[in-house]
C-alpha positions in Angstrom: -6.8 104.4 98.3 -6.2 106.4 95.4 -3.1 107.2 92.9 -2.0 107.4 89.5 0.2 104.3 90.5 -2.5 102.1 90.1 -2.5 102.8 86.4 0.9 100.9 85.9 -0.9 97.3 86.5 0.0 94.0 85.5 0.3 93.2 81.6 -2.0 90.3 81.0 -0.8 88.0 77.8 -0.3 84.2 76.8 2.8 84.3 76.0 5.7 83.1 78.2 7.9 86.5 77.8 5.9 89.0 78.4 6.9 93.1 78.9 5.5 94.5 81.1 6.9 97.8 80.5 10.1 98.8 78.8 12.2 97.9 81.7 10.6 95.0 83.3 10.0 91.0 82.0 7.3 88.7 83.2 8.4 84.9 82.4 5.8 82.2 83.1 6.5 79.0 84.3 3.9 77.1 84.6 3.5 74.6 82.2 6.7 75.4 81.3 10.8 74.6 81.0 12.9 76.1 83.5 14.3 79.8 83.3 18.0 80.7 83.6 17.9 84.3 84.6 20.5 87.0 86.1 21.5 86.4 89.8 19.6 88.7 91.4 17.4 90.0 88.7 14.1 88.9 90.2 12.0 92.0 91.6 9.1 90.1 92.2 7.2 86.6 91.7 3.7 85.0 92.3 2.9 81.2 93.0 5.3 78.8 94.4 8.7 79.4 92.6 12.4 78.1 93.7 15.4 80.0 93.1 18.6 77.5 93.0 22.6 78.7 91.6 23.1 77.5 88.4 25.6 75.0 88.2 28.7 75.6 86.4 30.8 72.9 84.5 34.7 72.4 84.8 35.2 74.3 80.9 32.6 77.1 82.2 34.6 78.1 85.0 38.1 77.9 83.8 37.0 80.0 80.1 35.4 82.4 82.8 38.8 82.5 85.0 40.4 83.0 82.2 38.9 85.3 80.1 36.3 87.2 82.5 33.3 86.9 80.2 30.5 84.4 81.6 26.9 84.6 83.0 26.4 84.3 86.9 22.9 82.5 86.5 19.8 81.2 88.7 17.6 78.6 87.7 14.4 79.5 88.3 11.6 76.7 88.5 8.4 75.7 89.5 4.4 77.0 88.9 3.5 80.7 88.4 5.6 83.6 87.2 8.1 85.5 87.7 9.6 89.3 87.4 12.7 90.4 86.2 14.3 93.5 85.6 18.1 95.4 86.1 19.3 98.5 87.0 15.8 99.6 85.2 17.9 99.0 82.1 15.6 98.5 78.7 14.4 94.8 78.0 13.9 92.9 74.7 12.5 89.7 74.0 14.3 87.5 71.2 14.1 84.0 69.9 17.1 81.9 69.1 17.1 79.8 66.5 19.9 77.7 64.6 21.9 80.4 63.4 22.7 81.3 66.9 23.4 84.7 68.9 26.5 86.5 69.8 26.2 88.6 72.9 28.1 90.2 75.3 26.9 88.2 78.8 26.8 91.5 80.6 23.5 92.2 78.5 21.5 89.1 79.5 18.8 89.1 81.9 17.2 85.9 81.3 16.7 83.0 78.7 15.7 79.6 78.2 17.0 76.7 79.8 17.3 74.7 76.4 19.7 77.3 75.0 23.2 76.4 75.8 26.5 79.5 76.3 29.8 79.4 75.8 32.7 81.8 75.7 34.2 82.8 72.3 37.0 85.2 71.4 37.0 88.1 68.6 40.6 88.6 67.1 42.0 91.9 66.5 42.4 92.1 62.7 45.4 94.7 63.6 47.1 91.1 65.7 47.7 92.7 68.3 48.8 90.7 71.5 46.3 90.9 74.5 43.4 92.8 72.1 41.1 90.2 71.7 37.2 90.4 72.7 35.5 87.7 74.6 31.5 87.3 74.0 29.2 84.4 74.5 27.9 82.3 71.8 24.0 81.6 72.3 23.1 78.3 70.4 19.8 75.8 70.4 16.7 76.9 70.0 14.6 79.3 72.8 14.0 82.5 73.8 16.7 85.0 75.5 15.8 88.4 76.8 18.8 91.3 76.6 18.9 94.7 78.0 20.1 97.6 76.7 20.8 101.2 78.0 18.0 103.1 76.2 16.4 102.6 73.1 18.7 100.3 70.8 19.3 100.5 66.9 19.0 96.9 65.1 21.1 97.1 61.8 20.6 95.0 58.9 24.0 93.4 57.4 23.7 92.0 54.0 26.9 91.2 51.8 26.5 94.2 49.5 26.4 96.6 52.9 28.8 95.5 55.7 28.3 97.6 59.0 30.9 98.7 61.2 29.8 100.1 65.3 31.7 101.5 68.0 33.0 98.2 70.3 31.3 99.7 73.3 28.2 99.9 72.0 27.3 96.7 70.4 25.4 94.2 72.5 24.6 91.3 70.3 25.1 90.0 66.4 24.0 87.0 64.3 26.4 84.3 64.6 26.2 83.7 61.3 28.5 87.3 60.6 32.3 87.5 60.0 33.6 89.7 62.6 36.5 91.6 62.2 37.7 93.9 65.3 40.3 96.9 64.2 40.9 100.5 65.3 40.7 102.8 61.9 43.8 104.8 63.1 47.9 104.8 62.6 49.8 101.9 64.7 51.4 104.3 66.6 48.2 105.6 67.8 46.2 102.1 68.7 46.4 102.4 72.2 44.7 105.3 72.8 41.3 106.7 71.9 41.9 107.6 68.1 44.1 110.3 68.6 41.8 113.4 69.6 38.7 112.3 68.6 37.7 109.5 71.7 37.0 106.7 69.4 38.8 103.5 69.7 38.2 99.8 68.6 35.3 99.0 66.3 33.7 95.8 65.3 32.6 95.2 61.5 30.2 92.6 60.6 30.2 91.3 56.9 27.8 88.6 55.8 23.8 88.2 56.2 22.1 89.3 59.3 21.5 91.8 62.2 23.7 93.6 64.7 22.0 95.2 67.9 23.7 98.3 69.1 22.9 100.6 72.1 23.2 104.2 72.4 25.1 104.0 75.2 29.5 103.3 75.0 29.2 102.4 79.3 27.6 99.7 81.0 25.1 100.0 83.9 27.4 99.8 87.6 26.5 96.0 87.9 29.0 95.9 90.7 28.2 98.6 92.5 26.9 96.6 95.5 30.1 95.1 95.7 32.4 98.1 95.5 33.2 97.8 92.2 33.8 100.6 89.2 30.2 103.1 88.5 30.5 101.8 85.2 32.9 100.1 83.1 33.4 100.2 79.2 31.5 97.2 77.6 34.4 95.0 76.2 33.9 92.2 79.0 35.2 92.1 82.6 39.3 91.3 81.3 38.8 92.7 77.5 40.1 95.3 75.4 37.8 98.1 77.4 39.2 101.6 76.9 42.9 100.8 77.3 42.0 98.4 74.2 43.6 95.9 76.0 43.4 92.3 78.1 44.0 88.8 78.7 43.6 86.2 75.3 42.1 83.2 75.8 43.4 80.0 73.6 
């Protein structure tokens, strides 16, 4: 049997994350931790592996119930490796360290079982009621792997240059940056898309280190198998989205 397929073959490397292609992860397990990766994000997997729902504590599920954001996880364990991709959405590898990461959970595919999550809220700097943001804050130390909807842009905050990026774009940020979330328009005019010009909220990191943003303002249809939306604006399941607004969670 002959085809041009057979040129896309397995990606041999040592380390534990490995791409295989832009799109799809390799995680090895043997001799390894455990992986927490997306419910359903396995495509493929060789050896003897075990796929168990990760359990969620008391505080996990009520932030969740309250504010929408949260990661639906498998706990993947056991000797050989395993394949992991979504929606054929772009994959990047990236290690955590103490200064933590700030993500939006709809853009993790897989990470470390030593790194802990927990749900955090960005305030509206205009204080408006309902227009928070909810993200996850990454801490510990491992390795977590985020998609992206095409090629992304990493930008470099330092205190002398503070970067500002469309709230529906950005996927991740140093926890170490302030945040501020605001909407560069007239009060009167908050609740819609900037007047004329289809822009709305915007996040703007001030501080020391790096901001991730995608060229893409819409998510990937990750409910599509249940009936949900085609795609939804990226401000977490009951955030600001489009309307710029949602629940607040206290």
């Amino acid at each position: 049997m002959q085809s041009p397929l057979f040129a896309f073959t397995e990606q041999q490397s040592r380390d534990r994350y490995a791409l295989q292609n832009a799109q799809m992860l390799r995680v090895a397990l043997t001799g390894h931790d455990d992986v927490l990766a997306r419910k359903g994000a396995m495509v493929a997997y060789q050896g003897l592996i075990e796929f168990d729902g990760e359990y969620q504590s008391h505080q996990q599920q009520r932030a969740r119930a309250w504010t929408g954001e949260g990661l639906d996880l498998m706990r993947c364990s056991g000797q050989g490796s395993v394949y992991f991709a979504n929606l054929a959405q772009y994959v990047h590898v990236l290690d955590v360290e103490q200064d933590g990461l700030t993500v939006d959970s709809s853009y993790v595919l897989a990470m470390d079982s030593s790194l802990h999550a927990e749900v955090l809220a960005v305030d509206s700097q205009c204080g408006i009621s309902g227009s928070g943001k909810y993200q996850l804050n990454i801490t510990g130390r491992g390795t977590i792997a985020l998609m992206t909807s095409g090629p992304p842009l990493m930008l470099q905050v330092t205190p002398e240059k503070y970067v500002s990026a469309d709230a529906d774009a950005v996927v991740a940020w140093s926890t170490s940056l302030r945040v501020q979330m605001q909407a560069q328009t007239h009060s009167s005019g908050v609740w819609r898309r900037r007047g004329s010009t289809g822009e709305g909220w915007e996040l703007s990191f001030l501080g020391s280190g790096s901001a991730l943003v995608q060229p893409s303002e819409l998510l990937p249809p990750q409910d599509a198998a249940t009936g949900g939306l085609a795609g939804q604006f990226g401000m977490g399941q009951q955030g600001a989205r489009g309307q710029n607004q949602g629940n607040v969670w206290s």
